[in-house]
C-alpha positions in Angstrom: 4.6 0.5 -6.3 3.1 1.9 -2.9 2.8 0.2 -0.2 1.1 0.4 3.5 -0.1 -2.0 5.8 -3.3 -2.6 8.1 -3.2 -4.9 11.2 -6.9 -3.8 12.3 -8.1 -7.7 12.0 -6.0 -9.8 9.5 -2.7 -8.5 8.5 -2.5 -6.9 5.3 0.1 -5.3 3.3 -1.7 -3.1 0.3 0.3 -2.1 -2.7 -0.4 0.2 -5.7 1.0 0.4 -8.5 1.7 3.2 -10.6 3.0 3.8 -13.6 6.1 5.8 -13.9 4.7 8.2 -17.1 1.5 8.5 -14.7 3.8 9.8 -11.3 3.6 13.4 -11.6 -0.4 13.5 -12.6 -1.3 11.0 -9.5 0.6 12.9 -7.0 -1.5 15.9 -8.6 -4.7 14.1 -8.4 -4.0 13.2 -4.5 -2.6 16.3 -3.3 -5.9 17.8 -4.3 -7.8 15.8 -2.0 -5.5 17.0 0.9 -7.8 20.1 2.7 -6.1 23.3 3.8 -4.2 22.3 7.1 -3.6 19.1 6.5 -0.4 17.5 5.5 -1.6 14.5 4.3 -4.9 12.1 3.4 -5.0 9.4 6.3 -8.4 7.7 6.2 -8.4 7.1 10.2 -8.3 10.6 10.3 -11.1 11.6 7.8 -15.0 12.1 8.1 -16.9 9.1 6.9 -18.5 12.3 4.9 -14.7 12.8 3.6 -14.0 9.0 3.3 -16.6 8.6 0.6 -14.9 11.2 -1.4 -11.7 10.4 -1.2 -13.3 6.6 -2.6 -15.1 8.0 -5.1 -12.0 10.3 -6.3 -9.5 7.6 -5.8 -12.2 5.0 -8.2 -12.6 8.1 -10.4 -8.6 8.6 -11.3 -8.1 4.6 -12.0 -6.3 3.6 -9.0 -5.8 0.3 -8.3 -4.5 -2.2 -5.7 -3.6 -5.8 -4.8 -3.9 -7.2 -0.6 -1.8 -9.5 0.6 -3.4 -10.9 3.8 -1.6 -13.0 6.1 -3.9 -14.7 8.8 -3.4 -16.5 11.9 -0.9 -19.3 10.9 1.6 -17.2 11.1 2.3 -16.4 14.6 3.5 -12.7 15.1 2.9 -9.3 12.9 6.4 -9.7 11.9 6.1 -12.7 10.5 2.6 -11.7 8.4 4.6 -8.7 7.1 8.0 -11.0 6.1 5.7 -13.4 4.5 3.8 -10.8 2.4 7.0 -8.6 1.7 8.0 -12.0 0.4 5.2 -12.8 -2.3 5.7 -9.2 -2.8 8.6 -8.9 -4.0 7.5 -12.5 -5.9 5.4 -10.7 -7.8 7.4 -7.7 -8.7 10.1 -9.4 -9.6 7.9 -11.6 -11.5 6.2 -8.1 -13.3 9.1 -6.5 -13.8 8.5 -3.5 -11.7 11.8 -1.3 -10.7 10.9 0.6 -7.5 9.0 0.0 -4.2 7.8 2.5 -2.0 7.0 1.1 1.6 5.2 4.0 4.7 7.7 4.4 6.9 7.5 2.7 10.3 10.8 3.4 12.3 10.0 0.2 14.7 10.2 -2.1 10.9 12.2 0.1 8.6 15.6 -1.7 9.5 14.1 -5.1 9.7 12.4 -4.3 6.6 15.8 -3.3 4.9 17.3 -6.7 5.5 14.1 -8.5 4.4 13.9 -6.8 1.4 17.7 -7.5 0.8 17.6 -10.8 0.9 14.4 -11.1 -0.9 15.1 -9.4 -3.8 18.7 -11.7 -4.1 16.2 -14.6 -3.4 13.4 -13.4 -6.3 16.5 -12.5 -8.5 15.6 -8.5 -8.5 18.6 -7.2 -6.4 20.1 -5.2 -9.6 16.3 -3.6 -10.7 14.5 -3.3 -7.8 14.9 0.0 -6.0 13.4 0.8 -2.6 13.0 2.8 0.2 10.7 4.1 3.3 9.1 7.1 3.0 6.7 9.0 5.3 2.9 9.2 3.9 3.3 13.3 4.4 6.0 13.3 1.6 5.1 10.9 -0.6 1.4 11.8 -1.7 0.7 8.5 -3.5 1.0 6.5 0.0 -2.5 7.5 0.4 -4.4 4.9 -2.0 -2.9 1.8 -0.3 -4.0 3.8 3.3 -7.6 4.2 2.1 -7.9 1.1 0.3 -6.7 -0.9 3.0 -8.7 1.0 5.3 -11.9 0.4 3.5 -11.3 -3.2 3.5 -10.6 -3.4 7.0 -13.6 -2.0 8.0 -16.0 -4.5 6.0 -19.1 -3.9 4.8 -20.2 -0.7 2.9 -16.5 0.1 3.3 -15.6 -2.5 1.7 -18.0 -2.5 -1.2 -17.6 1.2 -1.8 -13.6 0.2 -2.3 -14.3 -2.8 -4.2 -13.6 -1.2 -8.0 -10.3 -0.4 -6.2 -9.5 -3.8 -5.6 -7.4 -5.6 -8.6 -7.3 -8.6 -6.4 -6.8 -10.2 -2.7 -3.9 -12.6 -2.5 -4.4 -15.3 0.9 -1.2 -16.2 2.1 
């Protein structure tokens, strides 16, 4: 599972899942989206010319992902990003899924480490559920949670063009 967040309006954390037998041919199918010169796909970065491929490709490969969205009754950032790391890890515990990828943040990385402890100990995954931070440049497949969440951020076309991406939005 990949995750990345957005905080442009609500909080949301977006998380892909990938199968492990699948790995090698969607870091494949990603990294040949990336354009000579860049070092990664980052949809804030990208041409709306280049955002519609990247969709299209993204659709086109079977990607899929769930949003968790935390609104305003919780009070800080920190607390939207606890609450969804928290049916998170609900749900992969719950799935049976054995390793969680999170973007790297340096400013939540620590916090995120002790969440994540004692959630998986609360969710009864502590002995299967590996995870770890990585940085979106070296780990390719950090990218569909980036564009999907991007795409639903922005609204409209955006967000229908990423629909067929979305396996579903969870309200928290």
């Amino acid at each position: 599972m990949f995750v990345d967040e957005s905080k442009s309006r609500d909080y949301l954390l977006i998380a892909s899942v990938v199968a492990p037998h699948d790995l090698v041919a969607a870091r494949k199918a990603i990294r040949a989206l990336v354009l000579p010169g860049q070092r990664r796909l980052h949809m804030k970065s990208e041409g709306d010319g280049r955002r519609r491929v990247i969709l299209t490709e993204l659709e086109h490969h079977g990607f899929r992902a769930t949003i968790y969205r935390a609104g305003t009754t919780f009070k800080t950032d920190l607390d939207r990003r606890r609450n969804c790391l928290d049916r998170l890890v609900a749900d992969i515990a719950r799935d049976g899924h054995t390793m969680l990828c999170l973007e790297s943040d340096e400013t939540l990385d620590a916090r995120d480490r002790r969440d994540l402890a004692a959630l998986t100990r609360a969710h009864g995954c502590a002995g299967t559920l590996r995870y770890q931070h990585q940085r979106a440049a070296q780990e390719p497949l950090l990218a569909v949670p980036d564009a999907v969440g991007w795409a639903y951020a922005r609204g409209g076309d955006w967000r229908r063009r990423a629909r067929s991406l979305i396996q579903e939005v969870i309200d928290l």
